[in-house]
Every structure is written in C-alpha cells, then in structure tokens.
C-alpha positions in Angstrom: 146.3 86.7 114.4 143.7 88.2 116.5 143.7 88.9 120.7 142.2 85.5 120.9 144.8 83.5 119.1 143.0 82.4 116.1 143.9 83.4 112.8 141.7 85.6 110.4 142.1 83.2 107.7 140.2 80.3 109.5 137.0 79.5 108.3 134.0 82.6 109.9 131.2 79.7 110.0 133.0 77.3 111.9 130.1 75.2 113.5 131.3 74.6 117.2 132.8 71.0 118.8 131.2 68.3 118.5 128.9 67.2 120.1 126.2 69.7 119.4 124.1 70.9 122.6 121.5 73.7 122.9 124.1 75.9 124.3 126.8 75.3 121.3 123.8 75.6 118.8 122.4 79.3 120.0 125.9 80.5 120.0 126.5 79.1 116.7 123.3 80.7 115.5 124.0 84.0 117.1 127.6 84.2 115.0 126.0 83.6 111.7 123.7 86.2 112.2 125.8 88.9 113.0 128.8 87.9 110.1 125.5 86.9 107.6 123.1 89.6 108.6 125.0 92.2 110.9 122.2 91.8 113.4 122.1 90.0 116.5 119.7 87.3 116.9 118.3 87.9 120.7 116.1 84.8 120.7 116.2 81.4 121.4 117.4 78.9 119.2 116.8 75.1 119.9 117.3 71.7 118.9 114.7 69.6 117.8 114.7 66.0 117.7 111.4 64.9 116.4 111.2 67.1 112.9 111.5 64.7 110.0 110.6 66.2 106.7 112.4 69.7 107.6 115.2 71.0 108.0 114.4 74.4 110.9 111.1 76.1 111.5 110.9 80.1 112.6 108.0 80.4 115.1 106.2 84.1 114.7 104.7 84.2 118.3 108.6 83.8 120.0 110.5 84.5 117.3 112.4 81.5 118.4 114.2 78.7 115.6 114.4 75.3 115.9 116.7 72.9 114.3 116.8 69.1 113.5 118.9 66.9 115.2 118.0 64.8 112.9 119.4 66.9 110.1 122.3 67.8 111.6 123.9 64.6 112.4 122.4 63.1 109.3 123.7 66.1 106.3 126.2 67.9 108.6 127.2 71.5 109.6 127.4 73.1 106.3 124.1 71.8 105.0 122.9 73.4 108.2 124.5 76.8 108.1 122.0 76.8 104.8 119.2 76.0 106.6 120.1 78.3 109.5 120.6 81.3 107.4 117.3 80.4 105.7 115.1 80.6 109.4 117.4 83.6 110.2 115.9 85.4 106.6 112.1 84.9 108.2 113.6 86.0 111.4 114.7 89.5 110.7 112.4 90.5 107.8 109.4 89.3 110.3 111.0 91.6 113.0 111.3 94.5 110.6 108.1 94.3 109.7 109.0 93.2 105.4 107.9 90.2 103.8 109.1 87.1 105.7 107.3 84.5 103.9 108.9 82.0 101.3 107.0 83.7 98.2 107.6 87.2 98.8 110.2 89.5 97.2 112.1 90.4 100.4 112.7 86.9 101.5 113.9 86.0 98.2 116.2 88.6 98.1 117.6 88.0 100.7 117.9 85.0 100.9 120.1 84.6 97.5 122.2 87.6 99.5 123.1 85.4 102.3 123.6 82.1 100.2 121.0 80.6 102.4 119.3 76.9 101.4 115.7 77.2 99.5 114.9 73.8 100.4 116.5 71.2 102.7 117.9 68.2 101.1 116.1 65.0 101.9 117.7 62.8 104.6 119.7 59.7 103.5 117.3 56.9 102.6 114.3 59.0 103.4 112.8 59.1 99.8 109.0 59.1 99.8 108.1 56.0 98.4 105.4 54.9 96.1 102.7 53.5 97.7 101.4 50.7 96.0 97.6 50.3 94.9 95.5 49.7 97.3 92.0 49.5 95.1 91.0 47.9 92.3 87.7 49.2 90.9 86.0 47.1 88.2 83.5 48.6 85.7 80.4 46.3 86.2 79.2 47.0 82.4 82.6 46.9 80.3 85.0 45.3 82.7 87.5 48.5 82.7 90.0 48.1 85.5 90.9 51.3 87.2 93.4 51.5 90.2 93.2 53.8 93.1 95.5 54.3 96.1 92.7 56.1 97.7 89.1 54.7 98.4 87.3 56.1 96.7 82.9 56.4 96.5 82.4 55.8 93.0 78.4 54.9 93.2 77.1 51.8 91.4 78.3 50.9 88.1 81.7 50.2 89.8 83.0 47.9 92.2 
C-alpha cells in the first residue's frame, strides 16, 4: 500500500467519480499524461458538449483539449482514455516542435507507444445513413434514367 491508502495493484487509469465535471476531467487528463507520457500537461482540458462526430480536438493556438460529453457518457471512460491519449500525442509532439499531425511518423509512433485510439468509434445509433435520391434525370433522346442525390446542371439533353 502506498502513504495514501490505495494499493499499487489498482487499476493507474482509473477515470475519477462519477459524475464527470471540468475539474474531475483536467485532473484525469493530467494523470494520464504523466503515467502515459512522463510529462505534465500544463494546459487546460475541457468538456465539450456540442462535438458530435469526434471524439477530442487539440487546439494549436492554446494548446488546450477538449472532450465530448457526448462521447463520454455514450462509449465510457476507457474508450476515452483512447481518445485522450490520442489529443495528448498532438499535444506534446506540437510542443516539442516534431510532427503532431495524424499522417506523420512521430505521431504514429507514438501513438501505437501509448496504445492511444486512431479513430473514435461511432456513437450508438449514429451511423451515417444513406440518403435517398433526391433526382431523377431522364435522357430526353434515349430515355436513360440516371439518379443523383445531388442537383446537378446537366445542360439540355437531360431533364
């Protein structure tokens, strides 16, 4: 056991209490960077409740990370360590000055070091879905159908 009570064996990434506050979330994202990446994150790290199709985003200008509420109540705290260690990867690289973005060796690297998410898994019951057809264009001189879900300005043998 350590001074604090706790034993060693218990899980490092513990996400913190529910319910999950801005407060809770920083600290949680301040302990995975120092037991993922021995470096502190000295930033701020926020909740974000209106991102839909992602999972975090790293901001360059502040440095600061933001997370999805959504996300996180919806695919839980491990998914989320994932996507935390992946905004952590473009934090530090940007800050020492190597590749930060998604298709560059550095952020690949380590990325796979840290077992961080490449992608964040699509919310429940958010699959895109196929939008029907909204056009039908009709070939004036052979009668050929042809379906677009786009308009579309096809001049004037079509219409």
């Amino acid at each position: 056991m350590n001074t604090q009570g706790k034993s060693c064996t218990e899980n490092p990434l513990k996400p913190p209490a529910e319910p999950m506050d801005e407060g809770a979330l920083q600290a949680w994202v301040e302990e995975i960077s120092l037991r993922d990446f021995k470096r502190p994150f000295r930033h701020r790290a926020c909740l974000n409740r209106r991102l839909r199709t992602t999972g975090g985003r790293y901001f360059l200008s502040d440095h600061r990370i933001e997370v999805s509420h959504r996300h996180l109540e919806q695919l839980g705290k491990e998914v989320m360590v994932g996507v935390i260690r992946h905004e952590l990867c473009h934090y530090h690289l940007h800050l020492q000055g190597k590749g930060y973005r998604h298709r560059d060796t550095d952020f690949k690297k380590l990325l796979a070091e840290v077992k961080g998410l490449r992608h964040t898994p699509p919310l429940p019951g958010s699959q895109r879905k196929e939008r029907p057809y909204r056009y039908l264009l009709l070939c004036r001189s052979c009668g050929q159908k042809a379906y677009r879900k786009k308009r579309m300005d096809v001049g004037g043998s079509w219409s």
